[in-house]
VEXLUMMI-356457 format. One record per atom (N, C-alpha, C, O): x, z, y; atom name; residue number from 1; chain. Coordinates in Angstrom, 1 decimal, decimal comma. Example, Ala and Ser with C-alpha at 12.3 -4.5 7.8 and 13.67 -1.06 7.14 Angstrom:
<sites>
<east->13,2 | up->7,8 | north->-5,7 | name->N | resi->1 | chain->A>
<east->12,3 | up->7,8 | north->-4,5 | name->CA | resi->1 | chain->A>
<east->13,2 | up->7,8 | north->-3,3 | name->C | resi->1 | chain->A>
<east->14,2 | up->8,5 | north->-3,3 | name->O | resi->1 | chain->A>
<east->12,8 | up->7,1 | north->-2,2 | name->N | resi->2 | chain->A>
<east->13,7 | up->7,1 | north->-1,1 | name->CA | resi->2 | chain->A>
<east->12,9 | up->7,9 | north->0,0 | name->C | resi->2 | chain->A>
<east->13,4 | up->8,0 | north->1,1 | name->O | resi->2 | chain->A>
</sites>
This chain:
<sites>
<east->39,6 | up->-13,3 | north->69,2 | name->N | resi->1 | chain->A>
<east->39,7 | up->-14,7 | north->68,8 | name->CA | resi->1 | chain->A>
<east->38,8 | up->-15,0 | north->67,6 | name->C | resi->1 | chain->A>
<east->38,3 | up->-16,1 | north->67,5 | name->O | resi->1 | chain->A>
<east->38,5 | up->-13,9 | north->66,8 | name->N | resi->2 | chain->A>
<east->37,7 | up->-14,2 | north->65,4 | name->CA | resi->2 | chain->A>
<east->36,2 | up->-14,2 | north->66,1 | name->C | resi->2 | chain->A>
<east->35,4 | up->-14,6 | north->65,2 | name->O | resi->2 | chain->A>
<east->35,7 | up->-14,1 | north->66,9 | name->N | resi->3 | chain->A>
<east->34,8 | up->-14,2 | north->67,4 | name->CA | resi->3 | chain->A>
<east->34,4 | up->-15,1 | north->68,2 | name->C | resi->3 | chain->A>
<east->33,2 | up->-15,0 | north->68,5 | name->O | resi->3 | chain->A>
<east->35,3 | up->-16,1 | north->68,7 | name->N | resi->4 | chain->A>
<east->35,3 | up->-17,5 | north->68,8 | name->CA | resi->4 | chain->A>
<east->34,8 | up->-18,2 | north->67,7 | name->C | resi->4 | chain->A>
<east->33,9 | up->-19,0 | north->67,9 | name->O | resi->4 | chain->A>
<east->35,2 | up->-18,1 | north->66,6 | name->N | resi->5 | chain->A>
<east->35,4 | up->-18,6 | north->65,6 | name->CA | resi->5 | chain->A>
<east->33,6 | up->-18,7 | north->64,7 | name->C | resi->5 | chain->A>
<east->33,0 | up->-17,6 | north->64,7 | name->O | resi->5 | chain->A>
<east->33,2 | up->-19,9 | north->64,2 | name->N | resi->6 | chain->A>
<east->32,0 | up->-19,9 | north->63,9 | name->CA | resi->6 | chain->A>
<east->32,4 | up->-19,1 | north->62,1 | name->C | resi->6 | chain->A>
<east->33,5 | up->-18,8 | north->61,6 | name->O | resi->6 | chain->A>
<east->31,2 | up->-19,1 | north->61,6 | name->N | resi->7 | chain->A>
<east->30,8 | up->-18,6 | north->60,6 | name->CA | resi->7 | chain->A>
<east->30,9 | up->-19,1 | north->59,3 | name->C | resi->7 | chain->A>
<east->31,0 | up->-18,4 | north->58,2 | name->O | resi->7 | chain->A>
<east->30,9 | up->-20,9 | north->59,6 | name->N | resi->8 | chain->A>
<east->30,9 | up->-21,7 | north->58,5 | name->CA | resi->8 | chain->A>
<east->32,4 | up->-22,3 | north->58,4 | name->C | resi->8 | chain->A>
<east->32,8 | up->-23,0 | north->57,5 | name->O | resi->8 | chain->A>
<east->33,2 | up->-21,7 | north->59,4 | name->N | resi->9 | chain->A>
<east->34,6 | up->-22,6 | north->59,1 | name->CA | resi->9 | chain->A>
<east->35,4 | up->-21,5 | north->57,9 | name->C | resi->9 | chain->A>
<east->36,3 | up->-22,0 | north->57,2 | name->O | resi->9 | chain->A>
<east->34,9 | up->-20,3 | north->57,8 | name->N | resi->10 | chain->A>
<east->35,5 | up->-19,3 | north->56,6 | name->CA | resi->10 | chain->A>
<east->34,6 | up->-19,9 | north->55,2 | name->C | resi->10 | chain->A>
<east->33,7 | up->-20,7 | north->55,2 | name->O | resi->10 | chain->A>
<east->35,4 | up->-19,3 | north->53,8 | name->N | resi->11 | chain->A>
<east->35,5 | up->-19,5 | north->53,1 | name->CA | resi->11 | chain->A>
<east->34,8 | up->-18,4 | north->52,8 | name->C | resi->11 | chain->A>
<east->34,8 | up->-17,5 | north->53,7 | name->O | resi->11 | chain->A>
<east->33,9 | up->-18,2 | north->51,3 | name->N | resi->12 | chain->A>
<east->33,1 | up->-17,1 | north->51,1 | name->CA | resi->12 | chain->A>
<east->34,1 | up->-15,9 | north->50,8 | name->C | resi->12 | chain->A>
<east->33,4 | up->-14,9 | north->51,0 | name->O | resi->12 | chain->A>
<east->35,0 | up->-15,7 | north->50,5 | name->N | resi->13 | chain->A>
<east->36,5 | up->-15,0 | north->49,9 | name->CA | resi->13 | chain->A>
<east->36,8 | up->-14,7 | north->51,5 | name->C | resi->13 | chain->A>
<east->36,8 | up->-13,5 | north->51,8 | name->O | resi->13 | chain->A>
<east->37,0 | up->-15,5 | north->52,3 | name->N | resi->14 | chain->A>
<east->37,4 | up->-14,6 | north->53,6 | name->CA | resi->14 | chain->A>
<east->36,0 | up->-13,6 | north->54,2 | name->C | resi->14 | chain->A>
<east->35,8 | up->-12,4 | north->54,6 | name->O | resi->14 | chain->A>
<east->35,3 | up->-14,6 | north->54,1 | name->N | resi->15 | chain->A>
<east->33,9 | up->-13,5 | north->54,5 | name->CA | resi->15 | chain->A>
<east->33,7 | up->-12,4 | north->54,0 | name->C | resi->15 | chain->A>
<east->33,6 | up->-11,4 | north->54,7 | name->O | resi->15 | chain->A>
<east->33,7 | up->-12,4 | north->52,5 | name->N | resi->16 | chain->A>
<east->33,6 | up->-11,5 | north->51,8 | name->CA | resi->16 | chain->A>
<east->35,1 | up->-10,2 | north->52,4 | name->C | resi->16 | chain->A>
<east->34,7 | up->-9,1 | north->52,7 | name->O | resi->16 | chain->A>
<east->36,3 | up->-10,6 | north->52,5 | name->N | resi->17 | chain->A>
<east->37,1 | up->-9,7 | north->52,9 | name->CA | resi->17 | chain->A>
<east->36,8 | up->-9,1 | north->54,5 | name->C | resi->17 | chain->A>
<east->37,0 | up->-7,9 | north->54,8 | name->O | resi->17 | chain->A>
<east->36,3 | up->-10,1 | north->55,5 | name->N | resi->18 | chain->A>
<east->36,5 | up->-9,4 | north->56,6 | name->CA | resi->18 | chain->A>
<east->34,5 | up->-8,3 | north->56,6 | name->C | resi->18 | chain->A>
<east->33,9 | up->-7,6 | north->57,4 | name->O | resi->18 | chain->A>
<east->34,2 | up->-8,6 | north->55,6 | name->N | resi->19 | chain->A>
<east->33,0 | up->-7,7 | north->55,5 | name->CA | resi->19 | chain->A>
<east->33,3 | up->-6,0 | north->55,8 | name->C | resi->19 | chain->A>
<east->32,7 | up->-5,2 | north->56,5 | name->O | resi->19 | chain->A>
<east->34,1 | up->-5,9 | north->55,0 | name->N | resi->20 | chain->A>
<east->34,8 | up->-4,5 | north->55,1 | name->CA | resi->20 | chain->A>
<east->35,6 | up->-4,0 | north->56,2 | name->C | resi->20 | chain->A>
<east->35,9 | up->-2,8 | north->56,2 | name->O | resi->20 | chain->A>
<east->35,9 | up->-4,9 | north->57,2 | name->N | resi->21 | chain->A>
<east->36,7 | up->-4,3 | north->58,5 | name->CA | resi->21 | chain->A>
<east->35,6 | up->-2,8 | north->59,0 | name->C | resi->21 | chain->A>
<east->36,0 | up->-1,7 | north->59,2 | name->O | resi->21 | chain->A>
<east->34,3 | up->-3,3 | north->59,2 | name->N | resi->22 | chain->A>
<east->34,1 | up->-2,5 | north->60,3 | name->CA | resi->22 | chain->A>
<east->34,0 | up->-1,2 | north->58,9 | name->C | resi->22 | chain->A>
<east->34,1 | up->-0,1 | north->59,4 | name->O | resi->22 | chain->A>
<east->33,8 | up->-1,2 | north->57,8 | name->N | resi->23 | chain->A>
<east->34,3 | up->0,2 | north->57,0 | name->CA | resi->23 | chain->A>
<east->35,7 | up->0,9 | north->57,1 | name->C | resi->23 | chain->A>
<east->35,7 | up->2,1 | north->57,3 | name->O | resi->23 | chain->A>
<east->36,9 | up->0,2 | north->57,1 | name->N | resi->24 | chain->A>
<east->37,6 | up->1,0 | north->57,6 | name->CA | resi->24 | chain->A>
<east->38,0 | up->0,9 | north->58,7 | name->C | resi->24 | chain->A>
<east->39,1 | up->1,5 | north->58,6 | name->O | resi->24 | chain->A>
<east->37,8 | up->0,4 | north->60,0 | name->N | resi->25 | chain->A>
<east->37,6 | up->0,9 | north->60,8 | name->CA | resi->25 | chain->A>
<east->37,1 | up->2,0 | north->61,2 | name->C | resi->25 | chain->A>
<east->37,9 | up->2,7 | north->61,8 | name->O | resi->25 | chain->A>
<east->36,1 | up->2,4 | north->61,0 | name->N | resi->26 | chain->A>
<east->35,0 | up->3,6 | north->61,7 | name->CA | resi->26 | chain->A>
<east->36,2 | up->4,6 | north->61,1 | name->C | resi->26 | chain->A>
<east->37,0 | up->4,8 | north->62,0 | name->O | resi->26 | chain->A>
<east->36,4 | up->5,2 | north->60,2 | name->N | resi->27 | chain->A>
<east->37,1 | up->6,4 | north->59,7 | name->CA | resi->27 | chain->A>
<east->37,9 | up->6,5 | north->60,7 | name->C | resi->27 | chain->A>
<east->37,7 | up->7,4 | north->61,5 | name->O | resi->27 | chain->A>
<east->38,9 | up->5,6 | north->61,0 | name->N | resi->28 | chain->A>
<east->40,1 | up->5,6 | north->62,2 | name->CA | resi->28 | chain->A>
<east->39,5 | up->6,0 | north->63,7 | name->C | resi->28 | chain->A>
<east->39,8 | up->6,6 | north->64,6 | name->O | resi->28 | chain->A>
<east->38,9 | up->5,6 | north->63,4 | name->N | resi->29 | chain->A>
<east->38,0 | up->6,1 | north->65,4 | name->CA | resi->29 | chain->A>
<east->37,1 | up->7,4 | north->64,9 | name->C | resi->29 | chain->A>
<east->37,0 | up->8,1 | north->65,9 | name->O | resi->29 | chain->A>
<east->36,4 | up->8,0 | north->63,7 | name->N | resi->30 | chain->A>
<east->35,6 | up->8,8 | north->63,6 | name->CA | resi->30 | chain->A>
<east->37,1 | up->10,4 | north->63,1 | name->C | resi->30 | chain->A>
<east->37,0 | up->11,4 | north->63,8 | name->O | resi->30 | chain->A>
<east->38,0 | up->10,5 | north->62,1 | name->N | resi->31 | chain->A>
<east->38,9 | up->10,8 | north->61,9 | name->CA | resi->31 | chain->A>
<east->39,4 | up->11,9 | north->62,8 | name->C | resi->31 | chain->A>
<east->39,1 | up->13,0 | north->62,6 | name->O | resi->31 | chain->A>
<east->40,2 | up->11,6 | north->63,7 | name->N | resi->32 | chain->A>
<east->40,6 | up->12,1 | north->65,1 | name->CA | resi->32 | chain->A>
<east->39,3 | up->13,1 | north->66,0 | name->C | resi->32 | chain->A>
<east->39,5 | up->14,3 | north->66,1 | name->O | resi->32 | chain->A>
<east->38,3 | up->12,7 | north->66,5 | name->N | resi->33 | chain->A>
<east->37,4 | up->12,9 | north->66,8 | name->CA | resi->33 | chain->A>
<east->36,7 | up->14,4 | north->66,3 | name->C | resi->33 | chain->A>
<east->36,0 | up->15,2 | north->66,9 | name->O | resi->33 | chain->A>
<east->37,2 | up->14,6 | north->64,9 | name->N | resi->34 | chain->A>
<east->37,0 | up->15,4 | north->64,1 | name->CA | resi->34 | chain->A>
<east->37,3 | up->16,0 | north->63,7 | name->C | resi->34 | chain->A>
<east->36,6 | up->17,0 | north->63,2 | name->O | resi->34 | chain->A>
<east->38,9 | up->15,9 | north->63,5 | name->N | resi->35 | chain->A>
<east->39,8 | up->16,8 | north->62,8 | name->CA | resi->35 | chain->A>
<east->40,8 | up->17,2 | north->63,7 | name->C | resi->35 | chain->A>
<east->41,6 | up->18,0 | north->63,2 | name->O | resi->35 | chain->A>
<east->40,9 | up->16,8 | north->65,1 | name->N | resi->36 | chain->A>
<east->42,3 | up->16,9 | north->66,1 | name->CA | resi->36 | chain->A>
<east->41,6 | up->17,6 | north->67,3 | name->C | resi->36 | chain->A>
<east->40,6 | up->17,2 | north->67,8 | name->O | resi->36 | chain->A>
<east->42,3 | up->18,7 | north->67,6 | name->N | resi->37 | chain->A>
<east->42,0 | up->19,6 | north->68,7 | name->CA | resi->37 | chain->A>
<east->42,3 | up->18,7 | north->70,1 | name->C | resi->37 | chain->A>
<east->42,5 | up->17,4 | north->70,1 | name->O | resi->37 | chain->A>
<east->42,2 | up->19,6 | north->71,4 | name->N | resi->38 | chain->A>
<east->42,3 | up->19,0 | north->72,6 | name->CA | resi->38 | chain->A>
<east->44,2 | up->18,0 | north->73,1 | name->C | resi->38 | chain->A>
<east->44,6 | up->17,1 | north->73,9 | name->O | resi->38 | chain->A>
<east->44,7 | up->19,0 | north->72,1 | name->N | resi->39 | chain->A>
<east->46,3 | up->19,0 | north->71,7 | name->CA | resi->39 | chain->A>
<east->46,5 | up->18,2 | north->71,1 | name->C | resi->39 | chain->A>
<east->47,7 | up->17,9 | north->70,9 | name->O | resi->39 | chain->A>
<east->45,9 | up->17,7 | north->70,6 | name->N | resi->40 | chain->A>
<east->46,3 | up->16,6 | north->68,7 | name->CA | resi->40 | chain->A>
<east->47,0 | up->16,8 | north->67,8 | name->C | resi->40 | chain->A>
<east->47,6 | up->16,0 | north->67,1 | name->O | resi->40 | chain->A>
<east->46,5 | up->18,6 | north->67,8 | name->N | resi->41 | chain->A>
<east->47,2 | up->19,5 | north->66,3 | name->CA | resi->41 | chain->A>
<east->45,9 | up->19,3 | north->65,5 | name->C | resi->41 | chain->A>
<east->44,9 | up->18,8 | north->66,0 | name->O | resi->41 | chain->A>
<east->46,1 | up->19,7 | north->64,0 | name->N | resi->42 | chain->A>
<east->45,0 | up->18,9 | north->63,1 | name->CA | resi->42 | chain->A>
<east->44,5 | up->21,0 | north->62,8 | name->C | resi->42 | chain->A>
<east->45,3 | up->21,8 | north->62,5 | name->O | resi->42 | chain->A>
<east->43,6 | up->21,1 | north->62,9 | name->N | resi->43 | chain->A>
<east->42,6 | up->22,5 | north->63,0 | name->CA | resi->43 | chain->A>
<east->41,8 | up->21,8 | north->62,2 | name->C | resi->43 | chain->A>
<east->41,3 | up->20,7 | north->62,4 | name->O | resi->43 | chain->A>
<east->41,7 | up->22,7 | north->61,1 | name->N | resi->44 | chain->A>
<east->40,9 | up->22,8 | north->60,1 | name->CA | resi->44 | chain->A>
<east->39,6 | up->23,9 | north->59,8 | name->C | resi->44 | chain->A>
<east->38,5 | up->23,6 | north->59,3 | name->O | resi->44 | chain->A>
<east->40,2 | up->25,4 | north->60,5 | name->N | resi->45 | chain->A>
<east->39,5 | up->26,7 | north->60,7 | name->CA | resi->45 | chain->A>
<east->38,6 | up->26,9 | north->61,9 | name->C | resi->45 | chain->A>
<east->38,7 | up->25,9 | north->62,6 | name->O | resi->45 | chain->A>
<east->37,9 | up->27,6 | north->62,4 | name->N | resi->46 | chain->A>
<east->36,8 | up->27,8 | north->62,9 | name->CA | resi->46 | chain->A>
<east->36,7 | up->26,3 | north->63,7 | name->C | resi->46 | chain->A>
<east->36,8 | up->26,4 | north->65,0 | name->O | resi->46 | chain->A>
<east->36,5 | up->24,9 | north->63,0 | name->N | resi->47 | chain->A>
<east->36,2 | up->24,0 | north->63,8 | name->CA | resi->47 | chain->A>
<east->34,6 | up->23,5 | north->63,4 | name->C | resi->47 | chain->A>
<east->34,5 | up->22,9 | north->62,3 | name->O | resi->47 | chain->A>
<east->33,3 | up->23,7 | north->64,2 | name->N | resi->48 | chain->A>
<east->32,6 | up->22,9 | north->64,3 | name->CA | resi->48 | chain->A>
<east->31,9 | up->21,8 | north->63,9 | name->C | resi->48 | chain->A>
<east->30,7 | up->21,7 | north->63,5 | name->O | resi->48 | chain->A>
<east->33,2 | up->20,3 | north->64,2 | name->N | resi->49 | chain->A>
<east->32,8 | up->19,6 | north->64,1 | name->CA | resi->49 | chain->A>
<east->32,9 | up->19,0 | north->62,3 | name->C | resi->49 | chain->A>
<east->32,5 | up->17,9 | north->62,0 | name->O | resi->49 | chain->A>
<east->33,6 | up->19,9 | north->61,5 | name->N | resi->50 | chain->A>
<east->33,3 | up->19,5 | north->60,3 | name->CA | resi->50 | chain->A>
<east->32,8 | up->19,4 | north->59,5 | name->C | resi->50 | chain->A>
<east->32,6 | up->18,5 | north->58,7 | name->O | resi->50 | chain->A>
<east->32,3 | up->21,2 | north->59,8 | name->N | resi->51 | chain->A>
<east->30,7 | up->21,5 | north->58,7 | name->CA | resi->51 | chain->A>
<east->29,9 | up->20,2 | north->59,6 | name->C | resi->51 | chain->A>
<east->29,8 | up->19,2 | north->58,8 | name->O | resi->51 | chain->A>
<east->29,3 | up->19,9 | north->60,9 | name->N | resi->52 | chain->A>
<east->28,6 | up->19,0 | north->61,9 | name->CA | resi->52 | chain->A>
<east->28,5 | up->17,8 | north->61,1 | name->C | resi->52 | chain->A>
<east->27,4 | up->17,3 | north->60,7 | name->O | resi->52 | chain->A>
<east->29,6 | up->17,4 | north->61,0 | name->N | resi->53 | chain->A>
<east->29,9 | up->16,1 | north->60,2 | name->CA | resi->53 | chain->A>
<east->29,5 | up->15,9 | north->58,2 | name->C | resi->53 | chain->A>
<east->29,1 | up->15,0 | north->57,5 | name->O | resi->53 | chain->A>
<east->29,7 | up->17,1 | north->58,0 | name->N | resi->54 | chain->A>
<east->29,2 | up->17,2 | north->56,7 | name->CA | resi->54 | chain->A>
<east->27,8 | up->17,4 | north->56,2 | name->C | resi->54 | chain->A>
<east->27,5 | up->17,1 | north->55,0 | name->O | resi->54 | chain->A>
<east->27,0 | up->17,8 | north->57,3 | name->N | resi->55 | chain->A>
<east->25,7 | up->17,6 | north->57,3 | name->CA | resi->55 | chain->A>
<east->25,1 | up->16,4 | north->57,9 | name->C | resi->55 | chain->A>
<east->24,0 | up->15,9 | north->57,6 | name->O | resi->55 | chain->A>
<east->26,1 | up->15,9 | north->58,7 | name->N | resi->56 | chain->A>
<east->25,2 | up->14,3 | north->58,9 | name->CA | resi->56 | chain->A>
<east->25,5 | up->13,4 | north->57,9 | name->C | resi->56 | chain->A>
<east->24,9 | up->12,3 | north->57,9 | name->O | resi->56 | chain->A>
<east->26,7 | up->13,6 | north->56,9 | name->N | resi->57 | chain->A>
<east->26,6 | up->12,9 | north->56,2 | name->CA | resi->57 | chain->A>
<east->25,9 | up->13,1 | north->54,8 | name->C | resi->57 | chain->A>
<east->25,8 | up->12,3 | north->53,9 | name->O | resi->57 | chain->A>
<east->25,5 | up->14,2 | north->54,8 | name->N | resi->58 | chain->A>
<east->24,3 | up->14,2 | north->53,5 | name->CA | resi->58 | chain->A>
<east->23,2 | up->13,8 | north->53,9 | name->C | resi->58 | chain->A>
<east->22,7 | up->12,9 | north->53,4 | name->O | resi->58 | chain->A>
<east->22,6 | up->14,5 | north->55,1 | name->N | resi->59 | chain->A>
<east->21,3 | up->13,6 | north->56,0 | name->CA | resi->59 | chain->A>
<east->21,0 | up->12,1 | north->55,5 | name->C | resi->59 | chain->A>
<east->20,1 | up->11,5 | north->55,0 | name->O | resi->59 | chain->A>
<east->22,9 | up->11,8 | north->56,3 | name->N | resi->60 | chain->A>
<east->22,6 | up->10,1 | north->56,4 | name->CA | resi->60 | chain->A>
<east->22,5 | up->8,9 | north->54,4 | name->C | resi->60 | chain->A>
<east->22,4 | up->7,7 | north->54,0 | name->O | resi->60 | chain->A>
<east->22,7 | up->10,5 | north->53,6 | name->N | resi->61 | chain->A>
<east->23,1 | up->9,8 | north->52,2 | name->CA | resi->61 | chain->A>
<east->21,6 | up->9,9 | north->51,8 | name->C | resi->61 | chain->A>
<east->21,1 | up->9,1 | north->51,1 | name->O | resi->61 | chain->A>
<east->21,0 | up->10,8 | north->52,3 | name->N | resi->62 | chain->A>
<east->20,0 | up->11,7 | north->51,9 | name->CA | resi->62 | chain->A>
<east->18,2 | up->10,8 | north->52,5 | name->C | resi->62 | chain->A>
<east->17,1 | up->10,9 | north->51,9 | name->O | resi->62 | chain->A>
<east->18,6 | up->10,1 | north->53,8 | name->N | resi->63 | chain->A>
<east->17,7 | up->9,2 | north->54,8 | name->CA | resi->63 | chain->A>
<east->17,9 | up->8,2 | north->54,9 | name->C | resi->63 | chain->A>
<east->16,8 | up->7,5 | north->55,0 | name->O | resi->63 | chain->A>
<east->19,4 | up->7,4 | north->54,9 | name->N | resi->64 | chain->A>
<east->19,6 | up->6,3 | north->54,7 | name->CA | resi->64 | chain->A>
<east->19,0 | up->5,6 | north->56,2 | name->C | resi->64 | chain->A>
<east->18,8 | up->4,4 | north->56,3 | name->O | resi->64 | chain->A>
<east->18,8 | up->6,6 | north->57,3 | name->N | resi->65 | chain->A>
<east->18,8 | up->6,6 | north->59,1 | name->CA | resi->65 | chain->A>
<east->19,6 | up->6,8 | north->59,6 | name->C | resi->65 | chain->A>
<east->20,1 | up->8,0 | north->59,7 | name->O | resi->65 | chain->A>
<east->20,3 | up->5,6 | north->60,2 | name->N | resi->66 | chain->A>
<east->21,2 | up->6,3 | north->60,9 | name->CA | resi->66 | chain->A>
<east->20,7 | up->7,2 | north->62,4 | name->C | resi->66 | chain->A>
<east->21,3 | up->8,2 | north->62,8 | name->O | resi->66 | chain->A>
<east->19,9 | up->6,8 | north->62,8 | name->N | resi->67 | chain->A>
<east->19,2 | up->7,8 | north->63,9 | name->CA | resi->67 | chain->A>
<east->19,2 | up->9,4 | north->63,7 | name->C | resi->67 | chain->A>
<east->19,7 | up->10,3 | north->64,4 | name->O | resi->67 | chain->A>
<east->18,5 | up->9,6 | north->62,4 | name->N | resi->68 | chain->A>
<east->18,7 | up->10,2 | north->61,7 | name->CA | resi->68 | chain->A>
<east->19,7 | up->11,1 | north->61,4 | name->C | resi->68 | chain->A>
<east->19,6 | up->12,3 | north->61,5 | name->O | resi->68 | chain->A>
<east->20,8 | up->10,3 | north->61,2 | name->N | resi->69 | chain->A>
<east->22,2 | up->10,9 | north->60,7 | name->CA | resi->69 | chain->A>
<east->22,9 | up->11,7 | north->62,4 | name->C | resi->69 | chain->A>
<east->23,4 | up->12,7 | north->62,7 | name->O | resi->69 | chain->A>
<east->22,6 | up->10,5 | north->62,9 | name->N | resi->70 | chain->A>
<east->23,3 | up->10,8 | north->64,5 | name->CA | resi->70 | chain->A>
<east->22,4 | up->12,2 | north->65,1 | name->C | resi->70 | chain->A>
<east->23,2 | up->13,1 | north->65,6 | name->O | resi->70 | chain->A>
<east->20,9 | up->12,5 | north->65,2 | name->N | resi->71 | chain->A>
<east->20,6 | up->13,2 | north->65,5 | name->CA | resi->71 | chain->A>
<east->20,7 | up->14,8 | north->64,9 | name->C | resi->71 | chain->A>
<east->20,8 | up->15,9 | north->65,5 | name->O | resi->71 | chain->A>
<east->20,5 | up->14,2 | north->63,4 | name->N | resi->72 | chain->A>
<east->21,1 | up->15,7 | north->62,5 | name->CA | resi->72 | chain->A>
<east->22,8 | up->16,3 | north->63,2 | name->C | resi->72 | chain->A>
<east->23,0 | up->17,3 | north->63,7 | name->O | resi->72 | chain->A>
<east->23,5 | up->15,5 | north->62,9 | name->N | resi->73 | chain->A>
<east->24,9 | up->16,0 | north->63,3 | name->CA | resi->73 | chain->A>
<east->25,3 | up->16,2 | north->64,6 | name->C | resi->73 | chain->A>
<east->26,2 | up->17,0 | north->64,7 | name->O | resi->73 | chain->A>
<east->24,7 | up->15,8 | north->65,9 | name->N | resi->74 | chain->A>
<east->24,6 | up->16,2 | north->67,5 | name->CA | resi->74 | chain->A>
<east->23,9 | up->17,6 | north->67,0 | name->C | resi->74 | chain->A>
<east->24,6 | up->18,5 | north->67,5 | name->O | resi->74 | chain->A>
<east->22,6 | up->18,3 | north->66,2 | name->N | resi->75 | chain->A>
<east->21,5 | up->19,6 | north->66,5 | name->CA | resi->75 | chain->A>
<east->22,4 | up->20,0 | north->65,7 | name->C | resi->75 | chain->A>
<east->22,5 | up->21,1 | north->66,3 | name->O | resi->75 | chain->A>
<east->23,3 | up->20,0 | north->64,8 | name->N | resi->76 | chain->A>
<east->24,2 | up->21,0 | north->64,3 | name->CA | resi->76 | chain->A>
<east->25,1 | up->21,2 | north->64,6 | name->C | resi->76 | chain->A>
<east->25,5 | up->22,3 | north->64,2 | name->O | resi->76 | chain->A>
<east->26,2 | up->20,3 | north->65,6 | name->N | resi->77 | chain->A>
<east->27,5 | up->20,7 | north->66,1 | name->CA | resi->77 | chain->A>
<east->26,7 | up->21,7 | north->67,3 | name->C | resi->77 | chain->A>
<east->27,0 | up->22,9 | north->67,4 | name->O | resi->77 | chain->A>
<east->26,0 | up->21,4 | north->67,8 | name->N | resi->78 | chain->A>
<east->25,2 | up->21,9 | north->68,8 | name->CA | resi->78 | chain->A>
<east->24,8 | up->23,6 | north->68,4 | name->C | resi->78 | chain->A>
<east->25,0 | up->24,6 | north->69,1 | name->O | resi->78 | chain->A>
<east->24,4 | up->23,5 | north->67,6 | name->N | resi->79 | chain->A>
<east->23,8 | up->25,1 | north->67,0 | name->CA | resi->79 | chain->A>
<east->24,4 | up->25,7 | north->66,7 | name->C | resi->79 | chain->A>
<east->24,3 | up->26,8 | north->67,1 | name->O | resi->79 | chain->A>
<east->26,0 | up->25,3 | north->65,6 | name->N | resi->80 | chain->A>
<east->27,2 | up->26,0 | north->65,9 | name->CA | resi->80 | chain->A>
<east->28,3 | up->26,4 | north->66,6 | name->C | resi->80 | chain->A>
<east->29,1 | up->27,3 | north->66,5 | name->O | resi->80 | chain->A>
<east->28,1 | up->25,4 | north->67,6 | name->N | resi->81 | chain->A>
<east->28,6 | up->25,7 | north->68,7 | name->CA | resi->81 | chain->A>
<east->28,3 | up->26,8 | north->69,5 | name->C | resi->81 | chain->A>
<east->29,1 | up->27,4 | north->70,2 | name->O | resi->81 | chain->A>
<east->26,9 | up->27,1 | north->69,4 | name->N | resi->82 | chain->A>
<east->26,1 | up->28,1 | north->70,0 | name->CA | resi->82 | chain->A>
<east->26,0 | up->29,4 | north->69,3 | name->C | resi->82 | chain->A>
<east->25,6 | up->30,5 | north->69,8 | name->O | resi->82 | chain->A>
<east->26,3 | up->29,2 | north->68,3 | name->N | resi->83 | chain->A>
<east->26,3 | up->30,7 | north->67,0 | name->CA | resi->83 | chain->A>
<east->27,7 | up->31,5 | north->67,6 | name->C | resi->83 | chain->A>
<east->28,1 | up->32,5 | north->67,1 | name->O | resi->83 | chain->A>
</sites>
């Protein structure tokens, strides 16, 4: 529905708030993905995709690409996985 919705009928205070959706969003979809086994117990120990994630996000703090960021953290979940 908010996407019906043109751009000029908000107020700079609402724009300014719905700015931030897609920030917390992403954690909620990225979260799970990362921290939850095939079970949806939360595994912390020999998982992967954390250190994976922890290097794409220095990459991406580091590059400021997200191409970048995506490609670093796929060759390293990738390499650990293979170690």
């Amino acid at each position: 529905m908010i996407a019906l919705l043109k751009k000029e009928m908000f107020n700079d205070r609402i724009r300014e708030v719905l700015s931030f959706v897609p920030a917390a969003i992403f954690p909620a979809i990225i979260f799970p993905a990362i921290f939850l086994d095939n079970s949806g117990l939360f595994e912390l120990e020999n998982n992967p995709k954390i250190l994976a994630a922890l290097i794409a996000v220095l990459i991406g703090v580091i590059s400021k690409n997200i191409l970048a960021t995506i490609f670093s953290g796929l060759a390293a979940y990738w390499i650990l996985i293979f170690i």
